[in-house]
C-alpha positions in Angstrom: 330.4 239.5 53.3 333.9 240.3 54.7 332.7 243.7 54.8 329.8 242.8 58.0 332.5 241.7 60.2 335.5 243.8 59.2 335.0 246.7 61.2 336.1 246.9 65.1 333.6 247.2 68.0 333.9 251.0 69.8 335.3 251.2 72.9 333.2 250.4 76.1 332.4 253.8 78.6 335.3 254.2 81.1 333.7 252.6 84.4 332.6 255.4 86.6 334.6 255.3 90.4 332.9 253.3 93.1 332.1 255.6 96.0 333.5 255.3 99.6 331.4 253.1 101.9 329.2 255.0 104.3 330.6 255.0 108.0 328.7 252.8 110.6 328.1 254.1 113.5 328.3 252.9 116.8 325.1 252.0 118.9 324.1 253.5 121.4 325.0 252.3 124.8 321.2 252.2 126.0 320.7 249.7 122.9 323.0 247.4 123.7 322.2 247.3 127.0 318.5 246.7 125.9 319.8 243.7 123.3 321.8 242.1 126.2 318.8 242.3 128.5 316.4 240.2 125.9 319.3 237.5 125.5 319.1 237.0 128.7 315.3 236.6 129.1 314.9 234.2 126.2 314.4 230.9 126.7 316.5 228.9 124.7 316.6 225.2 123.3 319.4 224.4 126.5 316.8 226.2 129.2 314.3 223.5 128.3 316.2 220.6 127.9 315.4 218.6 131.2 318.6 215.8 130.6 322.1 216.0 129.7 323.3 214.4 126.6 323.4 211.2 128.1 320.2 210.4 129.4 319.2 209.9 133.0 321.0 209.3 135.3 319.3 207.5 137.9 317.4 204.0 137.6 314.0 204.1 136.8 311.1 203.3 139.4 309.9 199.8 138.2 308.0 197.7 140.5 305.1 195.2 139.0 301.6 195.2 140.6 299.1 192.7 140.4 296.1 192.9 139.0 293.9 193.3 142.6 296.8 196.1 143.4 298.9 194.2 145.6 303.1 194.4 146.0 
């Protein structure tokens, strides 16, 4: 049974080389200009938030009528 196990695996394939990275290229100046544009236009979650963090700020309007509409 020795004789299954006895003899050595071969040696792997060398690992071939990784090639270089491909070079990114720069956009174009009309694209950019075209991104910055739509940022701007968006509307964002901020845009439509009509109160700061902290709530209102001024007192609510309560008054209490009567049920013929009377002050």
């Amino acid at each position: 049974m020795s004789g299954l196990f006895s003899s050595k695996a071969p040696a792997p394939p060398p690992i071939p080389p990784v090639p270089p990275p491909a070079p990114i290229k720069d956009p174009s100046t009309v694209v950019e200009d075209d991104v910055r544009a739509d940022l701007k236009r968006r509307k964002g979650r901020t845009s439509t938030i009509a109160t700061s963090g902290s709530g209102l700020t001024t007192e609510a309007e309560v008054s209490k009528t009567s049920l013929l509409g009377s002050k």
